[in-house]
Backbone as CSV, one residue per row, in Angstrom:
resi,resn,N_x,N_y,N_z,CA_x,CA_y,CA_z,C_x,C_y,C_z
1,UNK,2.783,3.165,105.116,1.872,4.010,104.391,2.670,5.029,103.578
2,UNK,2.356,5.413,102.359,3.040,6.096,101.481,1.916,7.317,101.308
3,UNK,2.274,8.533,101.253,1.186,9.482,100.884,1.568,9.762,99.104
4,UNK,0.985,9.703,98.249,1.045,9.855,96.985,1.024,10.946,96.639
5,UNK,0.512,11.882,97.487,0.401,13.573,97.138,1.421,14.104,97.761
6,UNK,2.594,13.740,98.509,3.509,14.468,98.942,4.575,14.825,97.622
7,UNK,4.681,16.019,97.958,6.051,15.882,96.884,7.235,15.926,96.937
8,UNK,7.399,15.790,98.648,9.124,15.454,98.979,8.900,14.081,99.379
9,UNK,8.140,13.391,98.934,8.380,11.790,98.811,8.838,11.123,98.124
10,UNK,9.089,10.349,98.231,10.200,9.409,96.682,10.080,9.830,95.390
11,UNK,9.285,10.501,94.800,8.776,10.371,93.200,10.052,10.436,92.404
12,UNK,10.019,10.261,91.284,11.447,10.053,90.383,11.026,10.645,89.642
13,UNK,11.849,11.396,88.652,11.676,11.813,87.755,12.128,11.487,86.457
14,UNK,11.532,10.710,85.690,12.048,9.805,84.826,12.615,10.687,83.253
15,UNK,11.638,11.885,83.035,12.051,12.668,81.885,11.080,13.981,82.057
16,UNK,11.448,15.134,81.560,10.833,16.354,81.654,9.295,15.938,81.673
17,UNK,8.417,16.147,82.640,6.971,15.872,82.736,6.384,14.576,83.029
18,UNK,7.321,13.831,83.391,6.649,12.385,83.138,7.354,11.704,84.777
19,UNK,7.044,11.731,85.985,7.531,11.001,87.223,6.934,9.975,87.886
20,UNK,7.521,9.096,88.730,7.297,8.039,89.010,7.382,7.847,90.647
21,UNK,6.382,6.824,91.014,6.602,6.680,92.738,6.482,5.241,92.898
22,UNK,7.457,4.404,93.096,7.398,2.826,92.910,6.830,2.858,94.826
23,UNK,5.989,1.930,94.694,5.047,1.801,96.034,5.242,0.147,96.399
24,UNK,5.716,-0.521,95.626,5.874,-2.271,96.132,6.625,-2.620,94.397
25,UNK,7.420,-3.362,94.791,8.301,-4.314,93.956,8.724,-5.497,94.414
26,UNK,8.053,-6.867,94.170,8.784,-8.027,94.220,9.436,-8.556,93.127
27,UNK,10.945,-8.377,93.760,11.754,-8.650,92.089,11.241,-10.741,92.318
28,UNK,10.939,-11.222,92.905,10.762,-12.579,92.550,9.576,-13.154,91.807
29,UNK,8.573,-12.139,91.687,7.259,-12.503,91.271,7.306,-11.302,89.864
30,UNK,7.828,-10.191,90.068,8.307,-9.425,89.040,6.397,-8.390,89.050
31,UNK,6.128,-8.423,89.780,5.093,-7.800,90.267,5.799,-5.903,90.446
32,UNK,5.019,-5.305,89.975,5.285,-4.079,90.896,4.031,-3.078,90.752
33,UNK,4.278,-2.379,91.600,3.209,-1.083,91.484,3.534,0.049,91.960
34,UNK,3.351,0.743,91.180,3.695,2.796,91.256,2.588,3.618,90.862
35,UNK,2.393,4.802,91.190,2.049,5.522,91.001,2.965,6.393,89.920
36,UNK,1.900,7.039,88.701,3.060,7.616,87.656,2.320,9.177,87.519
37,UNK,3.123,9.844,86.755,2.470,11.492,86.886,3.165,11.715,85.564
38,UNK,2.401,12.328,84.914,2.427,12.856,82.769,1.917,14.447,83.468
39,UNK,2.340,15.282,83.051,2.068,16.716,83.112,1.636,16.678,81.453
40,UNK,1.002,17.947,81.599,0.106,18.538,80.315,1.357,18.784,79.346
41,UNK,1.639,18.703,78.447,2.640,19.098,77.421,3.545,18.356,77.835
42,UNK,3.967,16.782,78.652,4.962,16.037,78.834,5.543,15.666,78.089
43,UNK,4.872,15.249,76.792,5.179,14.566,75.442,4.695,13.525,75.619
44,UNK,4.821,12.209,74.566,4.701,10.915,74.761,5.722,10.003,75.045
45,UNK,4.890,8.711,75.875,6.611,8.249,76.504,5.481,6.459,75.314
46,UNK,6.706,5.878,74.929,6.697,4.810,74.590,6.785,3.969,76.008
47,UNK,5.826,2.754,75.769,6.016,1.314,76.975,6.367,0.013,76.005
48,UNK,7.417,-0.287,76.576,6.971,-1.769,76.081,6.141,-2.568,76.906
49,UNK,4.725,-3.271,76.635,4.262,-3.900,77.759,4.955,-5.010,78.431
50,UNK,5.009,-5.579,79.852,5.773,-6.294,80.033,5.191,-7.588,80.491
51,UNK,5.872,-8.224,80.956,5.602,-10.129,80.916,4.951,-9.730,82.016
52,UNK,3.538,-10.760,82.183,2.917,-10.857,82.886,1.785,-9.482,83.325
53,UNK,1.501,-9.102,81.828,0.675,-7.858,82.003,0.395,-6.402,82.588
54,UNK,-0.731,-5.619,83.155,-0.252,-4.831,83.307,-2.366,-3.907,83.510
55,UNK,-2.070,-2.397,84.311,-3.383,-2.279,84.611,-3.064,-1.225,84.822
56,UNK,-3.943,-0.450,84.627,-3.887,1.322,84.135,-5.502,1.822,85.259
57,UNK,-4.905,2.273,86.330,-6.325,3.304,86.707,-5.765,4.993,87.025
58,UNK,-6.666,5.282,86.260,-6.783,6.797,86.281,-7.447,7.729,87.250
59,UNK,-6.290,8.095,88.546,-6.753,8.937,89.449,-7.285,10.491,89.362
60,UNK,-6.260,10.896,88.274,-7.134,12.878,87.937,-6.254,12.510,86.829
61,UNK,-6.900,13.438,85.931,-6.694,14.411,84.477,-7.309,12.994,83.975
62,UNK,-6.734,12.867,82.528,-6.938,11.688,81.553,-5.957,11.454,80.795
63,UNK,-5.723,10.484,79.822,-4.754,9.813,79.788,-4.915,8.591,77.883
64,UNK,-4.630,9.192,77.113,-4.659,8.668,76.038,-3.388,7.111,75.781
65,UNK,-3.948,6.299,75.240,-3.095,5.016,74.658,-3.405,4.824,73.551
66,UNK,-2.320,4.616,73.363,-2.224,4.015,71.426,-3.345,3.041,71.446
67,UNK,-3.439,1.817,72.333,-4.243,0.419,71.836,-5.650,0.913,72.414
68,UNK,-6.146,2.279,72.463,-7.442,2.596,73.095,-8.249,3.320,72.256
69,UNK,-9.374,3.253,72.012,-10.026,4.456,71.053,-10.125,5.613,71.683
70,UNK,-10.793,5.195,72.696,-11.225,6.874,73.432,-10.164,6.999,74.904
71,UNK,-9.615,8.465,75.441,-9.009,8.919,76.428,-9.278,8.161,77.933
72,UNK,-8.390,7.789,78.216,-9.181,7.397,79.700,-9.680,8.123,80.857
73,UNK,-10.292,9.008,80.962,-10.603,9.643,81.945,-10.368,9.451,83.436
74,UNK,-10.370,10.246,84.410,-10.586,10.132,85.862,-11.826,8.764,86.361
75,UNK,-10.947,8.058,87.268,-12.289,7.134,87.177,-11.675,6.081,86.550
76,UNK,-11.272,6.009,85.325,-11.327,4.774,84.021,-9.512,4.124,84.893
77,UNK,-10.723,2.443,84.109,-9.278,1.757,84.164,-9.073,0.769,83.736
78,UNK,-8.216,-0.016,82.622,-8.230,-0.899,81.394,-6.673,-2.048,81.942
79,UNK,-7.110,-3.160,81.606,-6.052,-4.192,81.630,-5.723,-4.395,80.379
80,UNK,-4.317,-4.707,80.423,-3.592,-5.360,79.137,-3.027,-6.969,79.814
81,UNK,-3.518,-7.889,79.283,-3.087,-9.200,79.654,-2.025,-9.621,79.380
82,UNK,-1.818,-10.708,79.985,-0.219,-11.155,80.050,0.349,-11.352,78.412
83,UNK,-0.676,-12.038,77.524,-0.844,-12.105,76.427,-0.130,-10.654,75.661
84,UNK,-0.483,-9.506,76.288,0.110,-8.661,75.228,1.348,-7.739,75.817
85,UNK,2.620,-8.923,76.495,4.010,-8.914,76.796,4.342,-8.599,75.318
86,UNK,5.744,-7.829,75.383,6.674,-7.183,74.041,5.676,-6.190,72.992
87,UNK,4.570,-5.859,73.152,3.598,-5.129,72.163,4.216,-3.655,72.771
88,UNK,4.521,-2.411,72.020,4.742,-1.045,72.439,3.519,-0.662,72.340
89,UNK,3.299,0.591,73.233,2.299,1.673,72.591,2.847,3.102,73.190
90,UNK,2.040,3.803,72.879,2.322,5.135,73.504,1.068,6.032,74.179
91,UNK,2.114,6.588,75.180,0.901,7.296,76.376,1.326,8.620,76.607
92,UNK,0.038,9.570,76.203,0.174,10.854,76.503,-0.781,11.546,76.903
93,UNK,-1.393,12.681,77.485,-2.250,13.321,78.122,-2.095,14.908,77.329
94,UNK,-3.189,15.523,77.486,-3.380,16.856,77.000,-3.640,17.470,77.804
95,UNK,-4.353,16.892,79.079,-4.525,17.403,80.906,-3.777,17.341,81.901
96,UNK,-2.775,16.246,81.363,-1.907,16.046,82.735,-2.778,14.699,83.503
97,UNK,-2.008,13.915,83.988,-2.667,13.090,84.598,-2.169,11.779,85.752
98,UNK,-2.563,11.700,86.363,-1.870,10.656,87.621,-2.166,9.301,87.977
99,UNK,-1.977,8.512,87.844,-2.315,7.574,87.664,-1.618,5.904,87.966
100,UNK,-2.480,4.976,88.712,-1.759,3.915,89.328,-1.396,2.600,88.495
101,UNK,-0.353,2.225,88.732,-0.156,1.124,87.643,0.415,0.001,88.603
102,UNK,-0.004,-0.956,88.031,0.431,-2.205,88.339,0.615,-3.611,87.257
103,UNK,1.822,-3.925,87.128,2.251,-4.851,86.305,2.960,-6.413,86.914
104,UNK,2.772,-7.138,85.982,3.303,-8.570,86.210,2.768,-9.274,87.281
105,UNK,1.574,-9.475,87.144,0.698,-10.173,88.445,-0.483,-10.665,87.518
106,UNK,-0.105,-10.571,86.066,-1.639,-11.362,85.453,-0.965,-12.732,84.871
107,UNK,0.342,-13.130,84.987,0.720,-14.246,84.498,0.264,-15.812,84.448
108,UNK,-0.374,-16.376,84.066,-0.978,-17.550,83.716,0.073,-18.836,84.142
109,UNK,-0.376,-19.357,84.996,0.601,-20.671,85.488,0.149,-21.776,85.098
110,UNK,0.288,-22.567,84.013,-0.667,-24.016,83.804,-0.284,-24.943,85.790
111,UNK,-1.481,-25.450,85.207,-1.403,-26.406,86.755,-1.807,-27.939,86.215
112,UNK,-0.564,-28.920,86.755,-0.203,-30.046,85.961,-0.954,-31.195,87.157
């Protein structure tokens, strides 16, 4: 069990305002999932999306994307399919915001 609200728990700090808490990684399936944290005035961080997709839920504050019209709020939560591997966008918040991600688990396997 991982508590997500601790803050002498793993979190990383990837750049002024913007930290990370990796919660499961299978480097063989290339699957992972973290919890990420954008503070209010973090700036914007560029993603490249990655192979095998990717899923955005928004635990507190909200949370703007380039490929979105409107903010994602607390509550909200949007997939990007495997389909849109190598596409950038950018993610920033005006509230600050926390939020769970999980990537590379939407990959499409033909079955022969």
């Amino acid at each position: 069990m991982v508590d997500t609200t601790d803050v002498n728990s793993n979190w990383v700090v990837i750049s002024p305002g913007y930290s990370r808490l990796e919660l499961f990684h299978n480097a063989g399936t290339k699957e992972i999932v973290r919890m990420e944290s954008l503070k209010a005035g973090g700036g914007q961080i560029e993603w490249e999306m990655p192979p095998g997709g990717q899923e955005i839920y928004v635990v507190s504050g909200s949370l703007s994307l380039s490929n979105t019209k409107e903010p994602l709020s607390e509550g909200s939560w949007v997939r990007h399919p495997a389909s849109t591997a190598g596409q950038t966008i950018t993610v920033s918040t005006s509230t600050g915001a926390r939020f769970y991600l999980k990537s590379g688990h939407l990959t499409i396997t033909a079955i022969s």
